[in-house]
C-alpha positions, 0 to 999 in steps of 0.5 A: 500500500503506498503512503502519501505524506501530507503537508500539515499546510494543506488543511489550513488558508493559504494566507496562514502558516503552521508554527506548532502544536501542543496537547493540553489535557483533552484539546488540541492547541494549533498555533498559526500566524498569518502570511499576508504581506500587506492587509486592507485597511477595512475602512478605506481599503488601503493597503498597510504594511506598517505593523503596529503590534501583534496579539494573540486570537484563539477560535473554536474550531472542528474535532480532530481525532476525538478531540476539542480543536483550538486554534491561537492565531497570531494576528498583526494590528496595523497603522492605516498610511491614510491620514483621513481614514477614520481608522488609525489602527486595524487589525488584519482581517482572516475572512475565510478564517472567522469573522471579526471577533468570532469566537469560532472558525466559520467551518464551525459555526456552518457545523452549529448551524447544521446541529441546530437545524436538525435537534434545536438547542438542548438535544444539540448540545448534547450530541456536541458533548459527545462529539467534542464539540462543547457548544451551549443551546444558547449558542446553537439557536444564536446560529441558527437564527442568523440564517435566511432561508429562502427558496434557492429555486423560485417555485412554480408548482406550490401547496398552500394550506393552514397549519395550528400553532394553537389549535383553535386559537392561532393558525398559520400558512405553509407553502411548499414547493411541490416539484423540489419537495421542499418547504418554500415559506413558513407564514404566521398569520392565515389572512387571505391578503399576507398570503396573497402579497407574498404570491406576488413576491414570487409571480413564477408561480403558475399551479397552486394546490389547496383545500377546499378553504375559501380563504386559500382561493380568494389568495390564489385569485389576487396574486401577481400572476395568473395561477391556476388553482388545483382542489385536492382529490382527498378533500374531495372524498372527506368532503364527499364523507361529511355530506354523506354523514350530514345525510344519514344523521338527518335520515336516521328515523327514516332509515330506523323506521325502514329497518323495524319494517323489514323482515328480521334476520335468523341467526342460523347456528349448526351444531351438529354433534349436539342433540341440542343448540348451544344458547347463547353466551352471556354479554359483557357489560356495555359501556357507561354513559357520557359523563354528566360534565359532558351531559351539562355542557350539551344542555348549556349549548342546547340553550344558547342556540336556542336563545340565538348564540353562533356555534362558534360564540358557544364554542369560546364560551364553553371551551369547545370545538364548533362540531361539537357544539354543532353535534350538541345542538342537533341531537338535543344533547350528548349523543348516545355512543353506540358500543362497537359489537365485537366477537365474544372472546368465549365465541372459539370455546362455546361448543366445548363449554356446552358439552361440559355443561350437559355433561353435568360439570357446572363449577366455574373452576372445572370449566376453566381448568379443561379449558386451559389444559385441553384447549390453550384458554388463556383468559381467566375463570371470571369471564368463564363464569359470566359467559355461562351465567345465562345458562346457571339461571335456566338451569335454577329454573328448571327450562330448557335453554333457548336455541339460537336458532330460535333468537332473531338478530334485529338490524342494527342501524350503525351511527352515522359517521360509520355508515358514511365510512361504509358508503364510501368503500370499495368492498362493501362490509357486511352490515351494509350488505344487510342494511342496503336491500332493505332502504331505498335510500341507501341505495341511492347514496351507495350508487351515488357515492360509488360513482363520485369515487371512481370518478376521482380515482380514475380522473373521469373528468368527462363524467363530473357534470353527469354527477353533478345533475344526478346529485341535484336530482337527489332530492337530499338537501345536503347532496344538493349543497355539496354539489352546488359547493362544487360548481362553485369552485367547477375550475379547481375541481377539474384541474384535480382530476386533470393534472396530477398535482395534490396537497399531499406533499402539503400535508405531510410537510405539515406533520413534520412541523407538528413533530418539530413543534411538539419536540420545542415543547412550545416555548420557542417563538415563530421566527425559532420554528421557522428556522427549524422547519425552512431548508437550510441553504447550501 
């Protein structure tokens, strides 16, 4: 293997010359002196070669092998040969050294600001100590805040979008540059106007993605430049979702009433190797009810809506979300919670169970037992004894336990926010299977929906305006309004199933923001966690 010897000259500036090293403890101490023959005067410029005395300069600088690296320039203070400078003394300057007065090399303050950039002040300090590089928070968010980050590249293709920094109460605008990835500008404020004078900053813009947000639209509208608006295929599905909600929330007593009307559905349940069905395993207990804090805040909102109070006045006033209030009002209270039916952990040892039972075994104990040494149970005895507890009761009775066969299952309406879910599916699930043949209704907002989604997923933009007559046709005033909604805003819902572009990359840079944001705990200010979240330049 062939060696190169290198010149210790090579790893520092042309106009410094090495004199010497020494080890002190854990750091390295480099002494240098400068080579310039005649420096500038930094007032008028002059050249000096008058040297008035000389003084030592020591600067931080990069590890080298695991150790702290110290650097003791000897540095020359010069007379300026000028008579009229105002500067009669300067010290010589080392630009591509450090800055004037700095107590650290540039290379190091470009590594403060990288560690800064990515960890902020405490958590990069503590990689510092680790790295040798004892640099304080302090010092690290001092370095960071120097740099103005801007968009190196003007951008042409952007997502505009509302990000918290306290939610419901103070909200801000992110641009991002959707071609390159990266984030353009951080604003903080949401005002249309702001949003509209900084487009006008940058008039290369041409495609500008959004949500639905009127506020985004009015922005993209008085910029500089005509920008062609794109609505963001996602948005439309929620959208589609909400509606779909508002419908089956406004409906329910009719879709109720059209359910307790059809024919019941028979649980049928083969056991073969018994004589006698299994009756049914007993039910774990259903959930309590909302809370009464919860239950006198509904009936406070209930009675300012009614004496004329906004959602939004009622929402400040009671320390609410707007939906919420808005879910109070129109159910006259706090909803009921509808328990999700999931599968009874006993439903894989039923068969099993019943034939002890006939057998005569009846010990909660014993039937727990078998369970965990035959079978590999592993709940415990407290959930064996309340599944068969039913049959305990017909057993003291002296009656023969009810089949299954012979219970029919009653149609559950799901809530309205679920079956809105379920509408919107591909795959249809099996509660909408049973639900969808016996309501009209139903069947209308299944097709409806199905037709909107693939219209988007496929990017049919040639069978947009058929939707939009079938949905005014409806007859449901909700359906109505969201397709009314979309006509008004026709142009940016066409370019969204025409170009290709959407407010992902938006969103996703908005969770990177919340992450930065929550690791700041909240205590830094907006001009720290636009530092953090802007790209550094390179």
């Amino acid at each position: 293997m062939d060696t190169v010897r290198l010149d210790a000259s090579l790893f520092w500036p042309e106009d410094l010359r090495l004199v010497g090293t020494a080890l002190s403890g854990s750091v390295i101490i480099v002494e240098l002196e400068s080579r310039q023959r005649a420096p500038r005067c930094p007032s008028c410029g002059t050249l000096s070669r008058r040297v008035h005395s000389r003084y030592p300069r020591q600067l931080r600088d990069l590890p080298c092998i695991g150790h702290a690296l110290r650097l003791v320039l000897t540095v020359r203070r010069l007379r300026c040969e000028v008579a009229e400078c105002p500067k009669r003394y300067f010290s010589e300057r080392l630009a591509n050294v450090a800055r004037p007065y700095a107590r650290m090399t540039e290379r190091l303050r470009a590594f403060a600001k990288r560690l800064a950039h990515a960890l902020g002040g405490r958590p990069g300090a503590r990689l510092g100590q680790h790295m040798s590089v004892p640099l304080s928070g302090r010092t690290l968010i001092r370095r960071l805040l120097e740099v103005s980050a801007q968009p190196v590249i003007p951008p042409e293709v952007i997502g505009v979008d509302e990000w918290a920094y306290r939610r419901g109460h103070r909200y801000g605008t992110l641009i991002v540059d959707l071609e390159h990835r990266q984030l353009c500008d951080l604003l903080p404020d949401r005002n249309a106007a702001s949003t509209a004078e900084w487009l006008r900053r940058h008039p290369t813009i041409k495609i500008g993605t959004r949500d639905r947000s009127g506020l985004y639209a009015e922005a993209l509208t008085n910029g500089a430049a005509p920008i062609r608006q794109v609505a963001d295929r996602w948005h439309l599905v929620r959208n589609l979702r909400d509606c779909l909600e508002q419908v089956c929330e406004s409906q329910r007593p009719v879709l109720q009433r059209e359910l307790n009307a059809a024919a019941p559905v028979i649980a049928e349940v083969s056991l073969p190797a018994l004589p006698e069905a299994a009756p049914p395993l007993g039910r774990c207990p259903p959930r309590p009810t909302a809370s009464r804090r919860w239950a006198e805040l509904a009936e406070e909102a209930v009675r300012r809506h009614q004496a004329g109070e906004g959602f939004k006045t009622i929402a400040r006033a009671l320390g609410l979300e707007r939906k919420t209030v808005r879910r109070y009002v129109r159910a006259g209270g706090v909803p009921p919670r509808r328990r999700r039916l999931l599968p009874h952990p006993m439903a894989p040892y039923r068969e099993v169970l019943w034939r002890l039972w006939r057998e005569g075994c009846h010990k909660v104990a014993d039937l727990h037992q078998h369970l965990v040494e035959q079978h590999g149970y592993s709940g415990t005895a407290r959930t064996v004894g309340r599944a068969v507890q039913p049959w305990r009761k017909h057993k003291a009775a002296g009656q023969r336990p009810v089949s299954d066969t012979a219970v029919p299952e009653p149609l559950r309406l799901p809530g309205p926010r679920r079956l809105a879910i379920e509408l919107i599916r591909r795959e249809p699930s099996e509660t909408l299977l049973r639900l969808h043949p016996h309501n009209p209704l139903l069947q209308r907002l299944r097709r409806l929906s199905c037709i909107f989604l693939g219209l988007v997923c496929e990017r049919r933009v040639e069978a947009l305006d058929d939707w939009l007559v079938q949905a005014r046709e409806s007859g449901l005033a909700k359906l109505v309004r969201f397709a009314e909604g979309l006509e008004q805003d026709l142009a940016a819902v066409r370019a969204a199933l025409e170009l290709p572009w959407s407010n992902g990359q938006t969103e996703g840079q908005i969770n990177r923001l919340k992450a930065i944001k929550r690791q700041m705990y909240g205590h830094a200010g907006f001009e720290l966690l636009r530092a953090r979240v802007m790209p550094l330049p390179a």
